[in-house]
N, C-alpha and C positions, 0 to 999 in steps of 0.2 A: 588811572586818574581817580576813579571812584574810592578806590581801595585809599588813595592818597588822601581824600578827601575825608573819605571816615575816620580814619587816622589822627589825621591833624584836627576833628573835632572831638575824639578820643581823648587827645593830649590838652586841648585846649577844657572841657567839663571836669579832668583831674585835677590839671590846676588851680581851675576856679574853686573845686571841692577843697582841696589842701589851703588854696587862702583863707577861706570861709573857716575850715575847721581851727589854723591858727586865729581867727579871730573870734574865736569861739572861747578860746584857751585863753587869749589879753583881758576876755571881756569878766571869765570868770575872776581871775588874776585882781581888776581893778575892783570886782565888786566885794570881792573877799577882803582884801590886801589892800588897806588905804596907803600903803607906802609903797608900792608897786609902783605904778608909775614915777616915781622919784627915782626910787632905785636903778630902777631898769635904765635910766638915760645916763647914767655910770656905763653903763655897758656897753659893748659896738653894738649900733644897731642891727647887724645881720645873726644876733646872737638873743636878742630879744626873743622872738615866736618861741624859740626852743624853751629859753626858762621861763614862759610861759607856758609851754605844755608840760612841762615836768612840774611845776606848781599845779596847773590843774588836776593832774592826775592826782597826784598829794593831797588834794585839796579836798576831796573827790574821798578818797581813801577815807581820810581821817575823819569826816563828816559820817562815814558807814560804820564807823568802828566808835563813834563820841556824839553824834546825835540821834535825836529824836528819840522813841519810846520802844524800838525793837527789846527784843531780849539778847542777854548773850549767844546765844547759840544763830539765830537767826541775824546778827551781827557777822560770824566768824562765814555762816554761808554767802552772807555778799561781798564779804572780803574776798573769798575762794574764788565767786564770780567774775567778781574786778582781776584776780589773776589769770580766771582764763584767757581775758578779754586782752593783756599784757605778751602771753602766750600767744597768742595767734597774733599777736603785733610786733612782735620779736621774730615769728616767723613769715612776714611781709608777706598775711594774708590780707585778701581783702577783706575789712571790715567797715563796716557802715557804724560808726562810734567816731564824734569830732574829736573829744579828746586823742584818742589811739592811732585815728589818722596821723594827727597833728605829731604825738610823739613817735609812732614809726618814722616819722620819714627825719625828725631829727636825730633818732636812734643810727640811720644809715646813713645820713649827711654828716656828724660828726663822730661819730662810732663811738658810741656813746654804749657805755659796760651795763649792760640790761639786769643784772645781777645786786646793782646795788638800787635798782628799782625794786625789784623782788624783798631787799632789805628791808625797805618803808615797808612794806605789806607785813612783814614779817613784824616788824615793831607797831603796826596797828592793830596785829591780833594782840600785844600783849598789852596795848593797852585794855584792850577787852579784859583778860583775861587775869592779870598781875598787877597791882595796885600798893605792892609794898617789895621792899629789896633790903636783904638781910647784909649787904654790902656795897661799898663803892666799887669792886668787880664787877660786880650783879648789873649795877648802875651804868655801867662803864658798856655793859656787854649788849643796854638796851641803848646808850646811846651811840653805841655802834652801827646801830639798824636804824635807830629815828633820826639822829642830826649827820652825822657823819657821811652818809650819802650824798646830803645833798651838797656840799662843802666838793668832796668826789667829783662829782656832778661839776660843778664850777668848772675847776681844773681840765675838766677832759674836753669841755666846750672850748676852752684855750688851749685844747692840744700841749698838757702840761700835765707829764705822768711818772715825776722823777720820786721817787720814795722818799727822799727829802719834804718834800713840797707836800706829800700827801698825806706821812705825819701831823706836821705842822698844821696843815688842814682839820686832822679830825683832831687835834690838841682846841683847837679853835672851836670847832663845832661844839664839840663832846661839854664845853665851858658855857657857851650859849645854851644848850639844855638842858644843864644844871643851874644856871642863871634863871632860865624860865621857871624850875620847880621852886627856887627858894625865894624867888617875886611870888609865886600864886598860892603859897602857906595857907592865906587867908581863904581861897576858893576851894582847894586839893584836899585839905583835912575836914571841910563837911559834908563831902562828898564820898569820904572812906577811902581817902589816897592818901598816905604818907609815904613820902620818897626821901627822906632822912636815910638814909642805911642803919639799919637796927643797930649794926657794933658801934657806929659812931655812937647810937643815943644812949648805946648799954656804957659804954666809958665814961658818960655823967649820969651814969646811977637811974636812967628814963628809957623808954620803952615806947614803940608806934602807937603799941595798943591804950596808952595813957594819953598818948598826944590826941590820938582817935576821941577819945572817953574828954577830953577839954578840962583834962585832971593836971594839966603843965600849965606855968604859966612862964608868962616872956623875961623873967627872970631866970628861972627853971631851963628854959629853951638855950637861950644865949648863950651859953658854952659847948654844946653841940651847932648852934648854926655858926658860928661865929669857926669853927673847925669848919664846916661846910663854906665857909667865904674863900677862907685861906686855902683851901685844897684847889675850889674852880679858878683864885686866882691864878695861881699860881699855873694852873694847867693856861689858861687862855694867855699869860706872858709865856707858856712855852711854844706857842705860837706864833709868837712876833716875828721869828728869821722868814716867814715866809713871804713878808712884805716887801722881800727885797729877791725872792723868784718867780714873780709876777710880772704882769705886764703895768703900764699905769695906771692904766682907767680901770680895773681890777682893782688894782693896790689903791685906790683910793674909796671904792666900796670895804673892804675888809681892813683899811684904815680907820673907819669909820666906824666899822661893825666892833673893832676891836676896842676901840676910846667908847663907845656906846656899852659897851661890857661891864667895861671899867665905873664906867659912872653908875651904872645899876647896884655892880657890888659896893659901893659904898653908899648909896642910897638905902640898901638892902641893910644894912651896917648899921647906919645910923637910925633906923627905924624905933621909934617908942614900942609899939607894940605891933611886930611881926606874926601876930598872929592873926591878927584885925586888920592891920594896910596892905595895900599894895602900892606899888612905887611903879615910874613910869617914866620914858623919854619923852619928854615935850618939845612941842615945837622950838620955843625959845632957847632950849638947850642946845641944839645946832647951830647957832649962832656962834656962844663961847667954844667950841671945839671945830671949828671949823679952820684955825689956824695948825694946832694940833693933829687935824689931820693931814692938812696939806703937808704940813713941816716933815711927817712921817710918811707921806707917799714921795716929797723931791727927797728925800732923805731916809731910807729905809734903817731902821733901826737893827743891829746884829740880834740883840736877848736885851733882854730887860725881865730882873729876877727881883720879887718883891723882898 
C-alpha cells in the first residue's frame, strides 16, 4: 500500500512538473512572439504545448547565438551547452531544465525527428560565424538548418511525413527566410551581414563588400533584389500543392503564412528606398486576405506559377 502510495505521488509531482514546464514554454512563446497566441488557436489544441516548446527552445537558441555582448567564441560554447542539454533530452534523462522537460516529453509523445532540432543549432552557430554567402546554394544550405525544420516540425506533429508534403514544406519555409533577409536590408547591412549571394550581385556589375561600404545605392541595388524577389517567389508558389495535403486547421495557418509572403514580396518590390525601410504585416492587412485565405484553405489550390 505504502509502495502504491509513493507511487502514485511520484506520478502525480511529474505531472505537475511537465505542466508547469509546458507552461513555462506558452509563457516564453507569448512574451517573445506577439502573434503566438493567434497563431496557435489555428492549431488543435493538444498540439499547442509541443509548438510551444519547440519555439522556446529556438527561442532560447537564437538569443545565445544574436544577443547580448558575449563574444563569438563564448557564443559558439553556449550553443554547445544548449546541445548537451538537447542530448541528454533525446536520451529521456532526467533533467531539471523546463524547457527540455517540456520538449522531451513531446519528442516521445509525437516522435518528433530530434535531428532537425540539432539543425536549428546548427544554423545558429552560423549565424555566429557566416555573415555573407557567395550563393543561392550556400543560402539554400543555411536555410536548410534555420527555417526548414521548423516547417519539418509542423508536419510531424500531424503525423505527416510523405516526401511530397515535405518538399513543399521546406519550398515554403526556405521562401519565408529569404523574405526575412530582403525585409531587413535596412538592419542586416549595418551590422556587416549582407545575404545577397555575391553571384547574384557580381551579374549587376556590385559586390557585398560595396553594399557593406553604403557605396550602392537603391538604384544600383534593384536589379539584383528585384532577381532576389523573383527567385523566393517563385520558390514559395512552389509550395502551394501542399495546401491541399494537409489537414484544415493547418491549411488555413500556411494559407495564411503563404498570402502573408506574397504580400511582403510585393511590398518589399515596391519599396523607394530598400535600403532605408522596412515593410511589415499589419494588423489591418488581415482583414483584406482573410477571404483569400479561406478561399484557399476550402479550396486548395494544385501550383500557381508566377
Amino acid at each position: 500500500m505504502h509502495r502504491q502510495y509513493a507511487a502514485m505521488q511520484a506520478a502525480t509531482a511529474q505531472t505537475m512538473n511537465l505542466t508547469q514546464a509546458y507552461q513555462h514554454c506558452q509563457d516564453i512563446a507569448r512574451k517573445h512572439y506577439e502573434n503566438f497566441p493567434t497563431a496557435s488557436k489555428l492549431l488543435r489544441a493538444d498540439l499547442r504545448p509541443a509548438v510551444a516548446a519547440i519555439y522556446a527552445f529556438a527561442r532560447h537558441a537564437d538569443d545565445l547565438a544574436d544577443e547580448g555582448d558575449a563574444n563569438a567564441a563564448t557564443r559558439l560554447k553556449q550553443l554547445d551547452a544548449w546541445e548537451t542539454l538537447l542530448e541528454r533530452c533525446e536520451q529521456d534523462q532526467a533533467i531539471d531544465q523546463p524547457i527540455f522537460q517540456a520538449l522531451g516529453d513531446s519528442i516521445q509523445r509525437f516522435q518528433l525527428d530530434s535531428e532537425e532540432l540539432n539543425n536549428l543549432l546548427i544554423a545558429f552557430r552560423m549565424d555566429v560565424s557566416i555573415h555573407a554567402y557567395s550563393s543561392l546554394h550556400e543560402l539554400l544550405f543555411y536555410c536548410k538548418h534555420s527555417a526548414n525544420p521548423i516547417g519539418r516540425l509542423m508536419l510531424q506533429l500531424h503525423n505527416i511525413r510523405e516526401p511530397a508534403a515535405i518538399l513543399c514544406s521546406d519550398n515554403i519555409c526556405s521562401a519565408l527566410q529569404l523574405i526575412n533577409f530582403w525585409q531587413d536590408l535596412s538592419i542586416d547591412l549595418p551590422k556587416g551581414r549582407c545575404y545577397l549571394p555575391e553571384d547574384w550581385l557580381q551579374e549587376f556589375d556590385l559586390s557585398g563588400q560595396l553594399l557593406l561600404d553604403g557605396k550602392i545605392d537603391t538604384s544600383g541595388l534593384q536589379p539584383a533584389l528585384n532577381k532576389a524577389l523573383a527567385e523566393t517567389r517563385s520558390m514559395l508558389e512552389a509550395g502551394l500543392p501542399l495546401l491541399g495535403m494537409i489537414p484544415f486547421r493547418l491549411r488555413l495557418q500556411i494559407a495564411a503564412t503563404i498570402h502573408a509572403g506574397r504580400l511582403m514580396l510585393d511590398r518589399i518590390e515596391q519599396l523607394d528606398k530598400p535600403l532605408e525601410q522596412r515593410v511589415s504585416i499589419r494588423k489591418s492587412d488581415w482583414t483584406s486576405l482573410c477571404w483569400p485565405i479561406f478561399k484557399d484553405s476550402l479550396f486548395p489550390p494544385k501550383s500557381k506559377q508566377p
